[in-house]
DODO-922887 format. One line per 3 residues: for each residue x, y, z of C-alpha. Coordinates in steps of 0.5 Angstrom, whole numbers. Example, Ala and Ser with C-alpha at 12.3 -4.5 7.8 and 13.67 -1.06 7.14 Angstrom:
# DODO-922887
25,-9,16 | 27,-2,14
# end
This chain:
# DODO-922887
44,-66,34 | 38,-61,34 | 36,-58,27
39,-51,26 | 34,-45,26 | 31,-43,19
34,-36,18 | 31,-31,15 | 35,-24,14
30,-21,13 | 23,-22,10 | 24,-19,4
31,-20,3 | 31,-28,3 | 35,-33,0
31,-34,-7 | 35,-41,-9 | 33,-44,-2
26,-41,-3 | 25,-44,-10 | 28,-51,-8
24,-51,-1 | 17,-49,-5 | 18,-54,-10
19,-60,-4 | 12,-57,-1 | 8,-55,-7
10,-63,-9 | 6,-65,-3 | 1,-61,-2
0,-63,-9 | -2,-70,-7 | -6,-68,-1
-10,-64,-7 | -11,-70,-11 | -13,-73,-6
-19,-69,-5 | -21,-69,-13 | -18,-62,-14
-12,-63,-18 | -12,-67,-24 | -8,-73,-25
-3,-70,-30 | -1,-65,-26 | 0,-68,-19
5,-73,-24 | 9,-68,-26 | 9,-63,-19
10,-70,-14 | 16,-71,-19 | 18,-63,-17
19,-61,-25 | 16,-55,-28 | 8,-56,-30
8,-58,-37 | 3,-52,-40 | 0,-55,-46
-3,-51,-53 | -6,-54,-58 | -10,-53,-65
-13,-56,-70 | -9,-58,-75 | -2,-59,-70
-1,-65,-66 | -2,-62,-57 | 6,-60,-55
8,-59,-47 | 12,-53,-47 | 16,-53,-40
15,-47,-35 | 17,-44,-29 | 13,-45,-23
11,-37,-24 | 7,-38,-29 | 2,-43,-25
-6,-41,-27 | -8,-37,-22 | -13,-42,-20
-7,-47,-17 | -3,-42,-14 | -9,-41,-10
-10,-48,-8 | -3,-48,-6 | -2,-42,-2
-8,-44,2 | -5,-50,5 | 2,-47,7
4,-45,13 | 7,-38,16 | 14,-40,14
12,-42,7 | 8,-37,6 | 16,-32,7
18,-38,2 | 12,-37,-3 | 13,-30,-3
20,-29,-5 | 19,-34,-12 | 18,-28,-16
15,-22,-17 | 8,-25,-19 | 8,-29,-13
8,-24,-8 | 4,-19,-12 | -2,-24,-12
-2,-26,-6 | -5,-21,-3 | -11,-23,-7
-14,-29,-4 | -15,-32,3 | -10,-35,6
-10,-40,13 | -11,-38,20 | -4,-40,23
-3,-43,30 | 1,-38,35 | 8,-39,35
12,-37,42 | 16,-30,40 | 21,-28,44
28,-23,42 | 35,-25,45 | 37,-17,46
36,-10,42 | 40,-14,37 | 34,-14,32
35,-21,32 | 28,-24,34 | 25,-32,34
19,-36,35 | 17,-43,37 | 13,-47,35
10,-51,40 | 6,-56,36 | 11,-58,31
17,-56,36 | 21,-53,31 | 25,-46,31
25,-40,27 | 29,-33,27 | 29,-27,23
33,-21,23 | 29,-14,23 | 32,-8,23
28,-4,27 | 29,-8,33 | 36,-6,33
36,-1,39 | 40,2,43 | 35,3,49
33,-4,52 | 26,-7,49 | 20,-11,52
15,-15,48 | 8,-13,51 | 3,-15,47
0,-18,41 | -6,-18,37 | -7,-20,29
0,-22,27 | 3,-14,31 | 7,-13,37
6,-7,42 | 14,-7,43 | 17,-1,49
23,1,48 | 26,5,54 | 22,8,60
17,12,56 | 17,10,49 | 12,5,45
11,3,38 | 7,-3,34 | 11,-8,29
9,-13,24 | 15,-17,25 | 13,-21,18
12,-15,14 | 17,-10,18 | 12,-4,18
12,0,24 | 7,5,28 | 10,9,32
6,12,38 | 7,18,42 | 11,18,49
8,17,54 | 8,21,61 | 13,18,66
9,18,71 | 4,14,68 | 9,8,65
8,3,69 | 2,-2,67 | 0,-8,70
-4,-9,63 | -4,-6,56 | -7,-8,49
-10,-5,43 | -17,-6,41 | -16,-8,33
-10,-7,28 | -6,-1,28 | -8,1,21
-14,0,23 | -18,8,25 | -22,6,30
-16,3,33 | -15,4,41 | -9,3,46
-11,2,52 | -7,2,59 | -9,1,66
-6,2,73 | -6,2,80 | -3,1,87
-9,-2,91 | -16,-3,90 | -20,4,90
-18,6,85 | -15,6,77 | -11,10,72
-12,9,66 | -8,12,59 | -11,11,52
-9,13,45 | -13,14,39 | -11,13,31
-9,20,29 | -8,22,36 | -1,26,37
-1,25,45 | -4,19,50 | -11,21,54
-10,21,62 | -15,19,67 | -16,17,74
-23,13,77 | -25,12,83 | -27,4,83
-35,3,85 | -33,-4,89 | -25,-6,91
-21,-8,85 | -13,-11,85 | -12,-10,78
-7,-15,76 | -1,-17,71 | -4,-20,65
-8,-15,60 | -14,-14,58 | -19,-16,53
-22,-12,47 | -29,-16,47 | -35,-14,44
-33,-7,44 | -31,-6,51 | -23,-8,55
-25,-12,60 | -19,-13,67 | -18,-19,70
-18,-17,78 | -14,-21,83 | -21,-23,86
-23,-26,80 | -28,-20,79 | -28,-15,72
-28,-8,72 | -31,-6,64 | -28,0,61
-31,4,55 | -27,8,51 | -34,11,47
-36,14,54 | -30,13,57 | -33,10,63
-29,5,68 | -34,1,72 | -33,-6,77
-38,-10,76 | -42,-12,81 | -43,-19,77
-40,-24,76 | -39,-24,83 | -32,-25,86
-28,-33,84 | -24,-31,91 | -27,-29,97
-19,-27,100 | -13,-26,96 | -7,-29,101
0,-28,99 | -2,-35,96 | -6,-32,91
-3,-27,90 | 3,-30,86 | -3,-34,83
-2,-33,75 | -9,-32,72 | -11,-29,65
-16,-27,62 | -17,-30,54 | -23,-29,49
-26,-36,47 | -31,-37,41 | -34,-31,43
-33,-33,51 | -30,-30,56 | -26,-34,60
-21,-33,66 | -16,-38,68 | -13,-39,75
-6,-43,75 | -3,-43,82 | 3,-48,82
5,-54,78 | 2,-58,84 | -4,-55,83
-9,-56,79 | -11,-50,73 | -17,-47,74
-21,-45,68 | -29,-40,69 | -33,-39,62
-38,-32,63 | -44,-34,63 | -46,-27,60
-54,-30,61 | -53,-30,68 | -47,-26,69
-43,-31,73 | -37,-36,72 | -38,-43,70
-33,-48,72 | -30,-51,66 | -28,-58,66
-26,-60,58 | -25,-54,53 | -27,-59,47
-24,-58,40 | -21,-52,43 | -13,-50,45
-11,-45,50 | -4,-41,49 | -3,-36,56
2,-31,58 | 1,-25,62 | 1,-21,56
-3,-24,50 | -7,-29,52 | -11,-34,46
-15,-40,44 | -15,-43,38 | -18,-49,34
-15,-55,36 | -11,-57,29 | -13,-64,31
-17,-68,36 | -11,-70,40 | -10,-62,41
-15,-61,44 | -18,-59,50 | -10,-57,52
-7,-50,55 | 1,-48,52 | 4,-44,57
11,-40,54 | 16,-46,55 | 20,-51,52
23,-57,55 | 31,-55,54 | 34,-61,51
36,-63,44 | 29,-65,41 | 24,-58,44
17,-59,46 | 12,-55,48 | 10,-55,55
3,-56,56 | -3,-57,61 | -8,-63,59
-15,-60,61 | -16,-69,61 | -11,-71,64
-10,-66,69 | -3,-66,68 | 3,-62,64
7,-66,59 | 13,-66,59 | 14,-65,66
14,-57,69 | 20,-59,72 | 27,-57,68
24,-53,62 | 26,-46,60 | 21,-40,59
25,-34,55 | 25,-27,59 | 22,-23,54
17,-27,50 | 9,-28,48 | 4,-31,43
3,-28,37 | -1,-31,31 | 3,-30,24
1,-26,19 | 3,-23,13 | -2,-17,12
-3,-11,15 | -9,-11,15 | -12,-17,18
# end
C-alpha cells in the first residue's frame, strides 16, 4: 500500500504533537550525520541519537556539575542552526511549528536551497499537493486562499511564489508555504490570452515586473506589463523586426531582460527599462522550418548557471534536443551531457539545479509520475538517452508546474 500523504491543514495551524515527535526522529539523525563531520560534541549526539531532551549543564566552584533536563526549545542558538540548515521544506513547516522560539529565529539564518517539487491543485478547493520526484513522496496543504468559486490555473513560479489566474481576467501571486498573497490588477480581456507570462523577481520585491506576451502569427507581439506599485497593466503592441512564432512556454528574466523562445529556435529580447522588443538576428534559427511536426514539438527555455539554454522534445521516441547560448559568439551550442546539473521542465516554469548527488545528474524531470503504488518521478537520462521509468502509462496532473519551496518572502 502506498503511504498516506503528509497532511498539513495549514502551514500555521500544524499538529504541534506530531511536529515535536517528527523533529525529534530528524534532529536525532541529522545529529549523527554532524558528529560525523566533528561539529557536534560526543555528549550531545549521545543523548539527541537516543531522542531525549539535551542535558544543559551548569556548574560552580564549590558544587559537583549537574544536568538539568530541558526542552528541545531551549537548544543554544548555535545548534539549532546546524540542525535547520540540513532540514528539508517539510521539516522546516515542522521546525517552525515546535515553539515560538523556534519559529521566530529562523528567519535569522540561512537555510538550504530546496529541490523543486512538482505542485499541482485538484480543483478550487484550496486543497494543493506536491511531489517529490527525487524521493518519490507526496505532500498536500490546505490554503485558504485557494478556495474559489471561479476556476484557477497555476501559471507560473519563481522563488517559492506562483502566479495563479483566477477566472478570465484576474491575477494574483502566492507563496503557497507562508500563505501571503499579492493580488494584481484586472487585466484587459482582450489581452488575457498569453502564450507566455513570468515575473522577474519576488512580488515584495520594488523592481519586480510581470511580464506577458502574445500573438497570433509571426509579424507581430503584444505584450502587457506590470510594475510593483502599479494600479493597472501597461498594453503594448510591436511589430517583429524578423518573423517570430511566440510559443507556449515563458519567458526567462535573465540578466535584466525576458527573453522568448520562438517555435524556430530564435529569441525576441524585451527590455522593460527602455521598453523595447527586439527579435534578434543571432543566435540564428534552430529550425529552418516549422511543420505541423514541430509545431507540436514542446521546447522550453531554462537559465542554467547563468546560461541560457533551449530544450527541444518532440516525442518519446525521439531523442530530446538540448542548445547552450554561447553569448561570446551569440550562437546555439549543442549540449550532449549537462555535468552535475538536473534540468525540471514544463511550459510554464522551467529550472536547473545542482544534481543532489552525482547519480542525478545530467538528467531532465518532466511533470509526471509513474501511476502505481511506489510513485517515481518520470525523467530523461542526458547519458543514456532514454526515459526511466518508461513514458509510456504514467500521469502528468492538468494544472501543475515546478516550484522551488521556500518558507521566506523575501528570498
Amino acid at each position: 500500500m502506498p503511504s498516506r500523504p503528509l497532511r498539513i491543514s495549514s502551514i500555521t495551524g500544524f499538529f504541534l504533537v506530531f511536529s515535536r515527535r517528527v523533529l525529534s526522529e530528524r534532529l536525532a539523525g541529522i545529529a549523527f550525520g554532524l558528529r560525523q563531520t566533528e561539529q557536534m560534541s560526543d555528549s550531545t549526539l549521545d543523548q539527541m541519537s537516543h531522542g531525549k531532551a539535551v542535558q544543559l549543564h551548569t556548574s560552580n566552584e564549590n558544587e559537583e556539575e549537574h544536568a538539568t533536563s530541558r526542552p528541545w526549545s531551549d537548544l543554544p542558538l548555535e545548534i539549532v542552526e546546524l540542525f535547520a540548515a540540513h532540514l528539508s521544506w517539510v521539516d522546516q513547516i515542522h521546525f517552525n511549528a515546535v515553539c515560538k522560539n523556534w519559529n521566530s529565529i529562523s528567519d535569522n539564518f540561512q537555510t538550504k536551497k530546496h529541490m523543486p517539487v512538482l505542485m499541482y491543485t485538484s480543483g478550487s478547493d484550496g486543497e494543493c499537493n506536491f511531489f517529490d520526484p527525487i524521493d518519490g513522496k507526496s505532500y498536500s496543504i490546505e490554503i485558504e486562499e485557494l478556495s474559489s468559486d471561479e476556476p484557477l490555473d497555476l501559471r507560473f513560479s519563481k522563488n517559492g511564489w506562483v502566479l495563479i489566474s483566477e477566472g478570465d481576467l484576474s491575477l494574483f501571486i502566492i507563496n503557497p508555504f507562508t500563505e501571503t498573497v499579492i493580488n494584481l490588477p484586472e487585466l484587459d480581456e482582450s489581452l488575457y490570452c498569453f502564450t507566455g507570462i513570468s515575473f522577474s523577481s519576488p512580488p515584495t520585491s520594488s523592481d519586480c515586473v510581470v511580464f506577458g506576451i502574445g500573438g497570433t502569427n509571426s509579424t507581430y507581439v503584444y505584450i502587457s506589463l506590470w510594475r510593483h506599485g502599479d494600479n493597472a497593466w501597461k498594453d503594448l503592441w510591436y511589430d517583429n523586426n524578423l518573423p517570430f512564432c511566440a510559443t507556449y512556454n515563458n519567458p526567462v528574466f535573465h540578466h535584466g531582460l525576458f527573453y522568448c523562445l520562438g517555435s524556430y529556435g530564435n529569441l525576441g529580447v524585451f527590455n522593460p527599462r527602455d521598453m523595447t522588443w527586439t527579435v534578434l538576428e543571432r543566435p540564428k534559427p534552430i529550425h529552418s522550418v516549422v511543420n505541423e511536426e514541430r509545431r507540436l514539438e514542446d521546447c522550453y527555455l531554462v537559465e542554467s548557471n547563468g546560461e541560457l539554454l533551449s530544450v527541444f522534445n518532440g516525442n518519446a521516441a525521439k531523442p530530446i534536443l538540448v542548445f547552450r547560448l554561447d553569448k561570446s559568439k551569440m550562437t546555439w551550442r549543442k549540449v550532449d551531457d549537462l555535468g552535475k546539473e538536473t534540468l525540471f521542465l514544463d511550459v510554464r516554469t522551467s529550472l536547473s539545479v545542482r544534481a543532489p548527488k552525482k547519480e542525478f545528474g545530467s538528467r531532465i524531470y518532466f511533470p509526471r509520475f509513474s501511476n502505481d503504488d511506489h510513485r517515481k518521478g518520470v525523467y530523461y537520462s542526458m547519458r543514456s538517452r532514454e526515459y526511466y521509468p518508461k513514458f509510456y502509462g504514467v500521469k502528468e496532473p492538468v494544472d501543475c508546474l515546478w516550484i522551488e519551496p521556500s518558507l521566506y518572502d523575501d528570498e
